[in-house]
C-alpha positions as a Python dict, from the first residue, in 0.01 Angstrom:
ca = {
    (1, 'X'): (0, 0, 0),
    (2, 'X'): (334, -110, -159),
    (3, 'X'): (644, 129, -63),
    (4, 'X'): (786, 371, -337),
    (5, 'X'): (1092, 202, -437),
    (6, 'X'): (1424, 464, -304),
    (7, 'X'): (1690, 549, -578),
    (8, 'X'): (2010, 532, -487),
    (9, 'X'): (2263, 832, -493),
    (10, 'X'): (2631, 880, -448),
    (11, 'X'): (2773, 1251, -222),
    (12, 'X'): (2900, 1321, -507),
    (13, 'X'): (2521, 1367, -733),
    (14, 'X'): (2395, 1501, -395),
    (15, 'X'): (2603, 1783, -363),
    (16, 'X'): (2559, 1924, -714),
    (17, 'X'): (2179, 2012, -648),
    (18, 'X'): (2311, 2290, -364),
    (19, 'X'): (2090, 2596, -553),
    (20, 'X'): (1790, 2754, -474),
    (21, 'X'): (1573, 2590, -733),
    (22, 'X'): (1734, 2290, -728),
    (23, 'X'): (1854, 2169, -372),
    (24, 'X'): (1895, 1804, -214),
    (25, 'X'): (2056, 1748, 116),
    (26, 'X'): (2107, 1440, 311),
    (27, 'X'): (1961, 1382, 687),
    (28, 'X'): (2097, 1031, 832),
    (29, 'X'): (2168, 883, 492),
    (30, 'X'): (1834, 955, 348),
    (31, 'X'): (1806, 1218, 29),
    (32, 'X'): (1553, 1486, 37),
    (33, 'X'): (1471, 1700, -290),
    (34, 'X'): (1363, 2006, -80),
    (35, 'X'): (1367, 2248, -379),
    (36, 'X'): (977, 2360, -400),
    (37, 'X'): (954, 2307, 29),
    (38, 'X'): (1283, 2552, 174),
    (39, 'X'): (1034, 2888, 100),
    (40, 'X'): (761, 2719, 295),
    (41, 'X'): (989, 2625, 569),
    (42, 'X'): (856, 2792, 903),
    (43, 'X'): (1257, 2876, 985),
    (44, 'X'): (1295, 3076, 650),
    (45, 'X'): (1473, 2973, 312),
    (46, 'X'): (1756, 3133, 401),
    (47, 'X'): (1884, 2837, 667),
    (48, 'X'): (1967, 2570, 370),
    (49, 'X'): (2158, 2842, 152),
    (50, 'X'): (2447, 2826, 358),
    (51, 'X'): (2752, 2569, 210),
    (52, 'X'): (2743, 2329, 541),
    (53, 'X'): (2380, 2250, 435),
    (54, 'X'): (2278, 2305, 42),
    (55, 'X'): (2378, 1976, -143),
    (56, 'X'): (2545, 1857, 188),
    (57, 'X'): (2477, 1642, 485),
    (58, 'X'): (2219, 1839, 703),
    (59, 'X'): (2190, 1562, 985),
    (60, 'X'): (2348, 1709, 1286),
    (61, 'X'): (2210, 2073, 1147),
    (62, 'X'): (1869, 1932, 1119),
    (63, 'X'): (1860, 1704, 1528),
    (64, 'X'): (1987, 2021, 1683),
    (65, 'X'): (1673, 2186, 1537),
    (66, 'X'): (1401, 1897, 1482),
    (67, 'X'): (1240, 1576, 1662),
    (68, 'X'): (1285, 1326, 1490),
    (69, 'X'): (956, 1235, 1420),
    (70, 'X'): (896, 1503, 1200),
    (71, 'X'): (1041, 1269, 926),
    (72, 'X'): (765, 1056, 975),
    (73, 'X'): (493, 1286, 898),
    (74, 'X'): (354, 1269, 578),
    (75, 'X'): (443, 1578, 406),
    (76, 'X'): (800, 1569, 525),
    (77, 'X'): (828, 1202, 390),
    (78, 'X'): (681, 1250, 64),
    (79, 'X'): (1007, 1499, 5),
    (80, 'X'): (1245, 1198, 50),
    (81, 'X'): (1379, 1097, -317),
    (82, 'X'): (1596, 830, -230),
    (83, 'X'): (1957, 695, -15),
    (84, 'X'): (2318, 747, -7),
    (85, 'X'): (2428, 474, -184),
    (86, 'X'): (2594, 214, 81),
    (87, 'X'): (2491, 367, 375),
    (88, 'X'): (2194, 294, 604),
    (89, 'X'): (2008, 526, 845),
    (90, 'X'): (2103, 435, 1211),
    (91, 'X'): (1891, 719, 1410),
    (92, 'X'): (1579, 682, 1563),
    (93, 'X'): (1330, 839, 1743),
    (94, 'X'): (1033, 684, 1950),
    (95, 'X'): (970, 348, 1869),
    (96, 'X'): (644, 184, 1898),
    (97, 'X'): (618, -85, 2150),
    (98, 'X'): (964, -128, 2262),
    (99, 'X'): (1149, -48, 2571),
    (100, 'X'): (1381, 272, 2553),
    (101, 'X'): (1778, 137, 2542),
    (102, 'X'): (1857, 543, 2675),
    (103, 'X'): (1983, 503, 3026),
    (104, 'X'): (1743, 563, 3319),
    (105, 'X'): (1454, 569, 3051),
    (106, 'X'): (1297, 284, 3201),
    (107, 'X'): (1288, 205, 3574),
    (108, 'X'): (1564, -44, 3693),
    (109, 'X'): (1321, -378, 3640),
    (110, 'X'): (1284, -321, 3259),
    (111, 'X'): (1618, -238, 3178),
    (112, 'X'): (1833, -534, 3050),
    (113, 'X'): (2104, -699, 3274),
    (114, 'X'): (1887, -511, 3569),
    (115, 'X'): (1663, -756, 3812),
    (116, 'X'): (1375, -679, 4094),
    (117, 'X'): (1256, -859, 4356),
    (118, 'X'): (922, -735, 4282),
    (119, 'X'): (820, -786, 3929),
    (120, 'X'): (734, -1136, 3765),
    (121, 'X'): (719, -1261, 3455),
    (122, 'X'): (307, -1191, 3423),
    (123, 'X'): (411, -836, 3506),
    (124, 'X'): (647, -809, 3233),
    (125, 'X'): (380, -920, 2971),
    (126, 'X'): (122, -685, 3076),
    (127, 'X'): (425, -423, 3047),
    (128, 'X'): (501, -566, 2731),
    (129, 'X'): (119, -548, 2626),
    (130, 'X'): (27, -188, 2755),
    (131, 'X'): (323, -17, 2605),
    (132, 'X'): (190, -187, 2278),
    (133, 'X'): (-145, -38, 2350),
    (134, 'X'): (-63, 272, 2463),
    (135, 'X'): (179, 355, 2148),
    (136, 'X'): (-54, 218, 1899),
    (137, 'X'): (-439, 382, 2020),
    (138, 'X'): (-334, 606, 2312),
    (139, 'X'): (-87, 823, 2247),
    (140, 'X'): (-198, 929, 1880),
    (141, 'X'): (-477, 999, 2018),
    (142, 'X'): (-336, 1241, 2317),
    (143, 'X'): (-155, 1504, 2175),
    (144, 'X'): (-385, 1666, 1960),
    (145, 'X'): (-666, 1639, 2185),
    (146, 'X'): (-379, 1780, 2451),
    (147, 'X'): (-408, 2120, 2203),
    (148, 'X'): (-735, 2154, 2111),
    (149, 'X'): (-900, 2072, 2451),
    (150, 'X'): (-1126, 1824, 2337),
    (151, 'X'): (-1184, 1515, 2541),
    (152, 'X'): (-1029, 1158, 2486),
    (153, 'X'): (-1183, 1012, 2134),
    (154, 'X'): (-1475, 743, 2208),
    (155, 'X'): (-1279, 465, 2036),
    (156, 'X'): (-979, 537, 2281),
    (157, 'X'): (-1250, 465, 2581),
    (158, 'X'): (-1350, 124, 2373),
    (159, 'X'): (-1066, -3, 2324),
    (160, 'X'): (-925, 75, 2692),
    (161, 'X'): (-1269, -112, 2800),
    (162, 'X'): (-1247, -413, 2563),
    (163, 'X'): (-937, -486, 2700),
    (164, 'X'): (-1088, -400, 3046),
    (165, 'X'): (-837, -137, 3124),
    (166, 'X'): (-1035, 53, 3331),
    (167, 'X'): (-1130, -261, 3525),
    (168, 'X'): (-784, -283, 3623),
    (169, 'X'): (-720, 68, 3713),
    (170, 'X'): (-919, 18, 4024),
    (171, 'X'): (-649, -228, 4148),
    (172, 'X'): (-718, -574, 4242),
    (173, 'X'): (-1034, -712, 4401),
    (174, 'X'): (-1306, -912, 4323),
    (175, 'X'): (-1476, -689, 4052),
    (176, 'X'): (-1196, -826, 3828),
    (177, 'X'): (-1302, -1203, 3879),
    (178, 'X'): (-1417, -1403, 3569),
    (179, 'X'): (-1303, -1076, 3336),
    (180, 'X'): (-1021, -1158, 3113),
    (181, 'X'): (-740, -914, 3131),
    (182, 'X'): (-557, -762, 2847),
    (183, 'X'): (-623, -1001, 2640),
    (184, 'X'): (-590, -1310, 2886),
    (185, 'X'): (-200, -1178, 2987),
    (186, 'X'): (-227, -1170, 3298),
    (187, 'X'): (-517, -1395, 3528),
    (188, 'X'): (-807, -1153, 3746),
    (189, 'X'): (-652, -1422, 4053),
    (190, 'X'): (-293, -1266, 4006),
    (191, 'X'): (-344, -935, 3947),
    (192, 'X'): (-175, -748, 4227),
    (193, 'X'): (-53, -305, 4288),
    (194, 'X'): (208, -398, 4061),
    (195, 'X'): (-10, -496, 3779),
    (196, 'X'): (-171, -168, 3866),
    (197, 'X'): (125, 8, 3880),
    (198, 'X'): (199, -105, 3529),
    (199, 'X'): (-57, 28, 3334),
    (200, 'X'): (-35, 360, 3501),
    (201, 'X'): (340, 400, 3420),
    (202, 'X'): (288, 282, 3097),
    (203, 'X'): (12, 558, 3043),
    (204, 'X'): (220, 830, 3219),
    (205, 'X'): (434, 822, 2927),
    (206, 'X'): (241, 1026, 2646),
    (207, 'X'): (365, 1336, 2820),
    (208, 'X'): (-13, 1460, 2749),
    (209, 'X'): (-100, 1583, 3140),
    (210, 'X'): (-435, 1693, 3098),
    (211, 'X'): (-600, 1391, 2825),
    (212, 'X'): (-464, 1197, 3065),
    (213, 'X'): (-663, 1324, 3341),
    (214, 'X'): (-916, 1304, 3093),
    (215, 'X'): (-876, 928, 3042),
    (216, 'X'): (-1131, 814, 3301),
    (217, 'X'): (-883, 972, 3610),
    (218, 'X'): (-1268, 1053, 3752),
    (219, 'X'): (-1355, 691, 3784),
    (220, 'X'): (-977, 612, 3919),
    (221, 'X'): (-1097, 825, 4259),
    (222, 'X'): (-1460, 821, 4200),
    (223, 'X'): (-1585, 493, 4129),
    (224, 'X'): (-1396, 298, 4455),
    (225, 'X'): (-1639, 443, 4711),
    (226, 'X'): (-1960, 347, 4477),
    (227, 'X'): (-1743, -51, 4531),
    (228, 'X'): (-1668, -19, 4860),
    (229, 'X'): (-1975, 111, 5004),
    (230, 'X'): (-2231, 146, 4786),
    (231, 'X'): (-2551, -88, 4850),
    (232, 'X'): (-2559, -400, 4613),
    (233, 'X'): (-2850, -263, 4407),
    (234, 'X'): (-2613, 66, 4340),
    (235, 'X'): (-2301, -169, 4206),
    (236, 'X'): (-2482, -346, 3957),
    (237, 'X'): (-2590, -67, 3827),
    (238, 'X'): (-2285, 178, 3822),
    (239, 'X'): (-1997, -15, 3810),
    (240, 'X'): (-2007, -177, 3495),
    (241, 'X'): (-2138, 112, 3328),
    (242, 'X'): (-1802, 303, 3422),
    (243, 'X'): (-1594, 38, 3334),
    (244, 'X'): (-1739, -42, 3027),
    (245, 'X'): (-1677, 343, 2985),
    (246, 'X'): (-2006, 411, 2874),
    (247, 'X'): (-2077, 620, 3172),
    (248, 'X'): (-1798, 835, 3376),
    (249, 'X'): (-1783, 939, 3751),
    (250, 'X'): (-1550, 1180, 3946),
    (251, 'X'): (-1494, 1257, 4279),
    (252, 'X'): (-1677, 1604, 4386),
    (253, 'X'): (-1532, 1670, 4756),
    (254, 'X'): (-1322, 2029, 4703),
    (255, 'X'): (-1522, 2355, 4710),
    (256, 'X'): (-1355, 2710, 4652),
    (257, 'X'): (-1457, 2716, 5055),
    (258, 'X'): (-1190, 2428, 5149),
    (259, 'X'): (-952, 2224, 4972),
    (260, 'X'): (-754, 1988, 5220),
    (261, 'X'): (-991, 2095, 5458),
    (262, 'X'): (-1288, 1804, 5420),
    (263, 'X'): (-1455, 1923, 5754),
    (264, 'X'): (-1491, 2293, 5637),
    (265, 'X'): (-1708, 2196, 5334),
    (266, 'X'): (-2035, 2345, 5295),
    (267, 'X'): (-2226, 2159, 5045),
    (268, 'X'): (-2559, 2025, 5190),
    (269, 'X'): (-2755, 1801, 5165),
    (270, 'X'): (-3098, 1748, 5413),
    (271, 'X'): (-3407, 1464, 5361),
    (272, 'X'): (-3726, 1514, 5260),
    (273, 'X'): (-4029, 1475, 5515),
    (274, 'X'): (-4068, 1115, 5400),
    (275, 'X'): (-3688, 1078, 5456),
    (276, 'X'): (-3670, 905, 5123),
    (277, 'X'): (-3457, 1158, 4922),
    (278, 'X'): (-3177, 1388, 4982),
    (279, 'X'): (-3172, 1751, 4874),
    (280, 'X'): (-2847, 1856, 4798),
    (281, 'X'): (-2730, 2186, 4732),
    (282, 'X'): (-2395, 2391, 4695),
    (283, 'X'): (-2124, 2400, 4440),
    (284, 'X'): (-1768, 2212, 4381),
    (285, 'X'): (-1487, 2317, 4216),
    (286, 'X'): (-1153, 2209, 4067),
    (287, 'X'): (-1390, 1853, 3983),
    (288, 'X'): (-1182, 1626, 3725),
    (289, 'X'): (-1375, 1524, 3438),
    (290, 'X'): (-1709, 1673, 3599),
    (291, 'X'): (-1722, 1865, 3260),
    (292, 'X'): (-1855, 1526, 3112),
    (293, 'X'): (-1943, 1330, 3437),
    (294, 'X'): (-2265, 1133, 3442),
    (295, 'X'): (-2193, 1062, 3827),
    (296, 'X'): (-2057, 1246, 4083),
    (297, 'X'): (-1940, 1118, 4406),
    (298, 'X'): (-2024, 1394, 4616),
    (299, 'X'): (-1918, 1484, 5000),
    (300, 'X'): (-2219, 1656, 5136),
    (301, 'X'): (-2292, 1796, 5539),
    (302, 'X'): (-2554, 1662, 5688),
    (303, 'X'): (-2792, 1668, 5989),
    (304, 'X'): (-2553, 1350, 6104),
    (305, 'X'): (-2218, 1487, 5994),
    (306, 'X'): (-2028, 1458, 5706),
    (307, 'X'): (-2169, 1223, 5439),
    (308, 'X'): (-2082, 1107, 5113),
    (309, 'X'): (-2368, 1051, 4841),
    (310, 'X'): (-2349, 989, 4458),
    (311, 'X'): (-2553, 1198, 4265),
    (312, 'X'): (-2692, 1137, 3922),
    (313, 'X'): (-2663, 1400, 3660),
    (314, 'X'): (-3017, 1546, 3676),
    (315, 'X'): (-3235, 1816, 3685),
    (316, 'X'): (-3014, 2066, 3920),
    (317, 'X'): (-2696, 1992, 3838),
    (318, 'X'): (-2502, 2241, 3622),
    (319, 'X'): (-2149, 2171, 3528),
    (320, 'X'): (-1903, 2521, 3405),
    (321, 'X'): (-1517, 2421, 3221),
    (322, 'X'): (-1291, 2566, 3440),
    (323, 'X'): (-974, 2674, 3263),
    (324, 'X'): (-658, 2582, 3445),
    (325, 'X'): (-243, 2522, 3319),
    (326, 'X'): (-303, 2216, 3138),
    (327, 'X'): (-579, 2068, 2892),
    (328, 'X'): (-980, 2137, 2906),
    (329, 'X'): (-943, 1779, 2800),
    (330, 'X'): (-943, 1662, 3135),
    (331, 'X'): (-1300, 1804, 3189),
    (332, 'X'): (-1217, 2041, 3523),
    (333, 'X'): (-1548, 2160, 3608),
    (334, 'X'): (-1701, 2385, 3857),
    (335, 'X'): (-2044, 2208, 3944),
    (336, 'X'): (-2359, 2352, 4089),
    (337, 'X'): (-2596, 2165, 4252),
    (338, 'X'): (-2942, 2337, 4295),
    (339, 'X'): (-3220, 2163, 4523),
    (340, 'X'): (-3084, 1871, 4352),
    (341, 'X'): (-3354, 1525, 4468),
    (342, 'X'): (-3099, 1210, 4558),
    (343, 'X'): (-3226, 886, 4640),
    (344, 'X'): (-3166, 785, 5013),
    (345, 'X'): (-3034, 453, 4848),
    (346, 'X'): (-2786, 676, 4717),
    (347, 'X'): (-2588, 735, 5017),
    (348, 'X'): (-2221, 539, 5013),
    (349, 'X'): (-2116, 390, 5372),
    (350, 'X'): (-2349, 523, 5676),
    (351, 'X'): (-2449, 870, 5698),
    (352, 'X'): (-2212, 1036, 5903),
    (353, 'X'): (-1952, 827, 5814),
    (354, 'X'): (-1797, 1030, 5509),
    (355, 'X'): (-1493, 1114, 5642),
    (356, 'X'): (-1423, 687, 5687),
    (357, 'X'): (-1497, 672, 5312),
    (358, 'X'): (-1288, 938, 5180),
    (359, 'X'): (-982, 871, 5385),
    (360, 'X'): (-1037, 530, 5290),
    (361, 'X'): (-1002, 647, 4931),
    (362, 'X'): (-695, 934, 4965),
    (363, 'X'): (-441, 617, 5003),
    (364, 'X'): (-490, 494, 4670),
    (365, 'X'): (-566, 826, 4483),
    (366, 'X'): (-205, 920, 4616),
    (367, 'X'): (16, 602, 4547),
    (368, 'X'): (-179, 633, 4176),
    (369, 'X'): (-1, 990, 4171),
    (370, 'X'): (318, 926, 4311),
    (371, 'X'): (326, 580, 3992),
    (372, 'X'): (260, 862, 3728),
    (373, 'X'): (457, 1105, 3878),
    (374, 'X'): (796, 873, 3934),
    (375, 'X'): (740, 784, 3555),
    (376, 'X'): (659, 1108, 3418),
    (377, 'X'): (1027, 1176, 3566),
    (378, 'X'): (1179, 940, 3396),
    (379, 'X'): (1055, 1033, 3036),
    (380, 'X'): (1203, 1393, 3140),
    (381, 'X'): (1557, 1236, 3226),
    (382, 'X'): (1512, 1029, 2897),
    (383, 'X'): (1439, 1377, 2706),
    (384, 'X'): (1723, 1579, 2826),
    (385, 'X'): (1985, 1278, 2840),
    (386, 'X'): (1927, 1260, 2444),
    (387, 'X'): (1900, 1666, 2377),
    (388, 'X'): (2258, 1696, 2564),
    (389, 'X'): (2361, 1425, 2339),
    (390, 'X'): (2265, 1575, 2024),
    (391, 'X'): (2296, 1961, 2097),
    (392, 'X'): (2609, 2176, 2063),
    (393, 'X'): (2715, 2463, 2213),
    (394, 'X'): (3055, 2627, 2207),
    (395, 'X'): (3165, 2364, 1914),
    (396, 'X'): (3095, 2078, 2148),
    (397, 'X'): (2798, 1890, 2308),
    (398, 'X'): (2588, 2021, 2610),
    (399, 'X'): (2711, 1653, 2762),
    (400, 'X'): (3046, 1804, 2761),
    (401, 'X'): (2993, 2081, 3037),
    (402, 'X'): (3025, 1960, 3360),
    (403, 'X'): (2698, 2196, 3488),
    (404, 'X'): (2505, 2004, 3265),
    (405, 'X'): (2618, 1643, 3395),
    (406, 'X'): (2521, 1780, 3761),
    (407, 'X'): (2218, 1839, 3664),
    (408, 'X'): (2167, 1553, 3473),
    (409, 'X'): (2283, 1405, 3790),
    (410, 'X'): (2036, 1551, 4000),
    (411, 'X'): (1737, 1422, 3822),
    (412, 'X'): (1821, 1086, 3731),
    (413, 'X'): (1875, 1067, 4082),
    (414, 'X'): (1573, 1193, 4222),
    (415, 'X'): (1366, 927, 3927),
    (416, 'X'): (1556, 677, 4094),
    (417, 'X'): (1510, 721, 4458),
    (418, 'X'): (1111, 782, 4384),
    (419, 'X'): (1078, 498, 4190),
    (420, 'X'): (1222, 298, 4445),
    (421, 'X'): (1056, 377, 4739),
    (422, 'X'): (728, 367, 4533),
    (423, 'X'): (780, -26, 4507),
    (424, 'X'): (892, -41, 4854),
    (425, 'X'): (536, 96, 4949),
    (426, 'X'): (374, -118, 4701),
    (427, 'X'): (512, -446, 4862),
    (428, 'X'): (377, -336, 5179),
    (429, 'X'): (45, -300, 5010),
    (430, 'X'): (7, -634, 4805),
    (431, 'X'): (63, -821, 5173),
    (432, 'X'): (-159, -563, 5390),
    (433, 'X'): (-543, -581, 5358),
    (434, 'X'): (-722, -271, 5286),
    (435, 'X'): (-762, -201, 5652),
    (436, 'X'): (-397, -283, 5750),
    (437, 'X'): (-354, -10, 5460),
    (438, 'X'): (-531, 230, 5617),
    (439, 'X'): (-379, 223, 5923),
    (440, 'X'): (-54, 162, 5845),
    (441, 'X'): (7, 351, 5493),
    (442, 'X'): (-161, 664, 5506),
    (443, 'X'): (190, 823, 5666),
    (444, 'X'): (412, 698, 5422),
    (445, 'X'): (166, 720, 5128),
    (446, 'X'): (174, 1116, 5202),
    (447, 'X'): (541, 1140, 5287),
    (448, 'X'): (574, 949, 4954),
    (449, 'X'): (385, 1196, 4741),
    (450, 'X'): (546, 1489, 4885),
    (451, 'X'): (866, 1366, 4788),
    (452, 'X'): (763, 1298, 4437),
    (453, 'X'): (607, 1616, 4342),
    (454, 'X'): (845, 1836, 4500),
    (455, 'X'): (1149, 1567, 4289),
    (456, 'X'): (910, 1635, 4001),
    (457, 'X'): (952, 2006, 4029),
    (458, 'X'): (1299, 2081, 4089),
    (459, 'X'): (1369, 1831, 3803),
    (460, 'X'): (1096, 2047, 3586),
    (461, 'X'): (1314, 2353, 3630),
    (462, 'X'): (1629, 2181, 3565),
    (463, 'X'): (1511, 2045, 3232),
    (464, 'X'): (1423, 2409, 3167),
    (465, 'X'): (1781, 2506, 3195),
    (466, 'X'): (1902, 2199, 3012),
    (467, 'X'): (1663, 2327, 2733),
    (468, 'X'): (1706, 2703, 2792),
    (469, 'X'): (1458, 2870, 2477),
    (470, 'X'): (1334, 2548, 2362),
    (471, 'X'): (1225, 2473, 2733),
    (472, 'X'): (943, 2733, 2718),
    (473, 'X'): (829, 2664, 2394),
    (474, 'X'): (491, 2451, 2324),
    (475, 'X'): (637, 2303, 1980),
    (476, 'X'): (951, 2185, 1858),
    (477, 'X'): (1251, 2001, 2043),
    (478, 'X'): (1133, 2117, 2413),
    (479, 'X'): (761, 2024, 2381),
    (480, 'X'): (731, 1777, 2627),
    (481, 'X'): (956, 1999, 2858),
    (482, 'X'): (744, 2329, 2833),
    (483, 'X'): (442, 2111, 2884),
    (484, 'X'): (594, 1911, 3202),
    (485, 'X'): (668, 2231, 3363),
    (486, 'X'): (369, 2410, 3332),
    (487, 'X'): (187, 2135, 3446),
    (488, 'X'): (377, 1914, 3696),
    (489, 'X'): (211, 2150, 3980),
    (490, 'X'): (-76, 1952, 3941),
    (491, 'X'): (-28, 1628, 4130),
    (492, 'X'): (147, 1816, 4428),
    (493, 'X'): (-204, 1976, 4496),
    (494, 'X'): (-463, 1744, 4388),
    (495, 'X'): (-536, 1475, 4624),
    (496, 'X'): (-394, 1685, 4920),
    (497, 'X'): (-87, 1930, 4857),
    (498, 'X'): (269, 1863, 4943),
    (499, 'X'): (271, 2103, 5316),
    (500, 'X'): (-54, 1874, 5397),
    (501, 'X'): (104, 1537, 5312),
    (502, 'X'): (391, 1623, 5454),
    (503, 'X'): (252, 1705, 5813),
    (504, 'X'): (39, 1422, 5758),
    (505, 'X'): (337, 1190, 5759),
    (506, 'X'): (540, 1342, 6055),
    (507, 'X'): (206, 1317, 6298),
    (508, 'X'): (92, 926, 6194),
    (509, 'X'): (517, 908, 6316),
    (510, 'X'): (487, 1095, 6603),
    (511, 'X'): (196, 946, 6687),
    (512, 'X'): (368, 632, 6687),
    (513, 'X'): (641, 685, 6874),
    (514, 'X'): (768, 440, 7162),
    (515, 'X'): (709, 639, 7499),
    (516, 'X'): (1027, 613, 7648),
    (517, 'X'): (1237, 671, 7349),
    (518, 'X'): (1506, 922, 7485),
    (519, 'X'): (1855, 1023, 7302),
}
């Protein structure tokens, strides 16, 4: 569609149109004829009538009030008549595909004149390749469906497995061999916990908490015991299913009986007389994406212990929306299961032998929060370091009160230090194997995500104050602030919460500690 050709206008025509019925003003050298729109303007007419706006430039009025991308939409644009005449617009918002040139947007290895030991050159075009994706399918996709509670769109899922997205996010490992990746950016041979560490950052960043629990996060801590221990007959079946995203999993271990406590769980599940089925029954709650779940890895107690058995959506199994602080979206479901018939086959690892296959499982559901939680951070830091920029209090900007740098201070410094010793863990992990992992990581893995969710919240309520009103508001200039903070409580209680972790950490160390160490 060819683009309406702009007239061109000196200050001088602009700022004789400065009446009710017929009123222009100019927002970063762009004119806008907003004559029929200032009574339908949510604020009230009465904002443009005063001399500093009406006929005048409105842009610092109009970026201590607006996002900028509210010029983009359509019936915003449509009001745009034409430009100052030798001037060009210089602001800009979000820009699709590209790195962010606002200081501590981006962690240190993306940011220009910065190096890392860590990150190659195949890692920076996967980078290069997911923000791409993610700007172009994701994240129009994500905020709407953040609002109205409806699940990720079906093309969204396509897309993610065309590109075999969701391949990836089960890290490396053979079930990536002979796929191509991204497009053929980076080789199944090479892909390493950076490459996975990537394309979770890179998806952290629509700021949409719960559609992005909703974007296959089930599979992300579901489907890994199905490859790790189911038999071979129960891979070939499920696995490419969920990563061609025509089918999705989650992980069904928490019951309203016991959270962090895996051995007080009271689901059952017992054999038949011909020992060739299960019958499970009990209920699950606080289940990501069981809403919408077609499997459901399930931890069960058994004659033999605690075992771990994936059920099929079947006759028996009832799934409820439970409504928590961020997005239905994500599918957070309270699940029955009523004299529900398994298939012996069914049963992941030996029976007995759950709590192996969980624990085995908690590393990586944890270092996959602590990579969206160090980047969600960072988009906060990124937020405030351009509101403080752009909004003025007492005649000058926020930036210029010395309250506000400490704070700003505080948080860039807590993205920083979590980001940092996130790749310090992930080093150890490309060069351990998984059972080196297990033994060695589970300490610092915890320790880890304590320290980012508790960074995450402190720097949640100093945003808050950076934003003061606009901070608890869903729309508008603190959006992605209101939404942080009444969410970010979510990753320091899934997958163990912070006390847990914590206490987790300081045993593996004391557990570990030389004998005759003495002060």
């Amino acid at each position: 569609m060819a683009t309406k050709e702009m007239k061109k206008f000196t200050r001088d025509e602009v700022a004789k149109h400065n009446t009710p019925g017929d009123l222009w003003i100019v927002v970063d050298a762009k004119v806008y004829d907003i004559s029929r729109f200032m009574d339908l303007h949510p604020g009230g007419a009465s904002v443009f009538r005063t001399e500093d706006i009406a006929g005048q430039d409105a842009t610092e009025a109009f970026y201590g009030l607006h996002r900028h991308e509210i010029l983009k939409r359509p019936q915003y644009a449509r009001l745009q008549i034409g430009t100052v005449d030798g001037e060009e617009s210089v602001i800009y918002g979000r820009e699709v595909g590209k790195a962010s040139d606002v200081p501590y947007a981006e962690p240190t290895w993306l940011a220009e004149g910065f190096y890392s030991p860590y990150f190659k050159e195949s890692h920076k075009r996967l980078q290069r390749a997911m923000r791409k994706f993610v700007d172009e399918v994701i994240y129009p996709d994500a905020l709407p469906h953040e609002e109205d509670g409806k699940r990720p769109s079906a093309h969204v899922i396509k897309a993610m497995s065309d590109l075999n997205i969701h391949a990836m996010r089960m890290g490396p490992g053979k079930h990536l061999k002979g796929l191509t990746l991204m497009g053929g950016v980076v080789a199944p041979e090479e892909f390493d916990y950076f490459h996975e560490l990537v394309i979770i950052q890179e998806i952290a960043r629509i700021g949409a908490r719960g559609y992005g629990d909703g974007l296959q996060s089930g599979a992300v801590i579901g489907l890994p015991p199905v490859m790790n221990f189911g038999s071979d007959e129960l891979k070939a079946r499920i696995v490419p299913e969920v990563l061609s995203g025509t089918k999705f999993i989650s992980l069904a271990i928490s019951e309203a009986f016991a959270g962090s406590d895996v051995a007080g769980l009271q689901t059952t599940a017992t054999k038949t007389e011909d020992e060739k089925h299960w019958i499970i029954n009990g209920t699950k709650k606080w289940i990501t994406n069981g809403v919408f779940s077609d499997y459901f890895t399930v931890g069960c107690k058994t004659d033999n212990g605690f075992t771990v058995i994936l059920v099929e959506r079947s006759e028996g199994v009832e799934t409820k929306s439970i409504k928590t602080s961020y997005s239905p979206s994500a599918g957070t479901a309270y699940i029955t299961f009523d004299n529900v018939k398994v298939p012996v086959g069914n049963t992941l690892g030996p029976e007995g032998g759950g709590i192996f296959v969980i624990l085995s499982n908690f590393n990586h559901e944890r270092w996959v929060m602590c990579c969206s939680g160090a980047r969600s951070q960072r988009g906060i830091v990124e937020e405030c370091l351009k509101w403080i920029n752009q909004r003025k209090a007492f005649g000058k900007p926020l930036s210029s009160q010395a309250v506000i740098r400490n704070k700003m201070a505080r948080m860039i410094a807590r993205a920083e230090s979590t980001q940092a010793w996130l790749e310090n863990v992930t080093m150890q992990m490309c060069n351990m194997s998984y059972k080196q992992q297990s033994q060695k990581l589970a300490g610092p893995i915890g320790l880890l995500k304590m320290y980012t969710t508790k960074c995450a919240q402190d720097t949640a309520e100093d945003a808050v104050q950076v934003f003061g009103g606009r901070g608890i508001t869903k729309t508008g200039m603190g959006q992605f602030i209101e939404h942080y903070h009444r969410t970010v409580t979510f990753d320091a209680i899934l997958g163990g919460a912070e006390d847990v972790l914590g206490d987790l950490g300081v045993r593996q160390a004391i557990r570990q500690m030389p004998k005759n160490a003495r002060l």
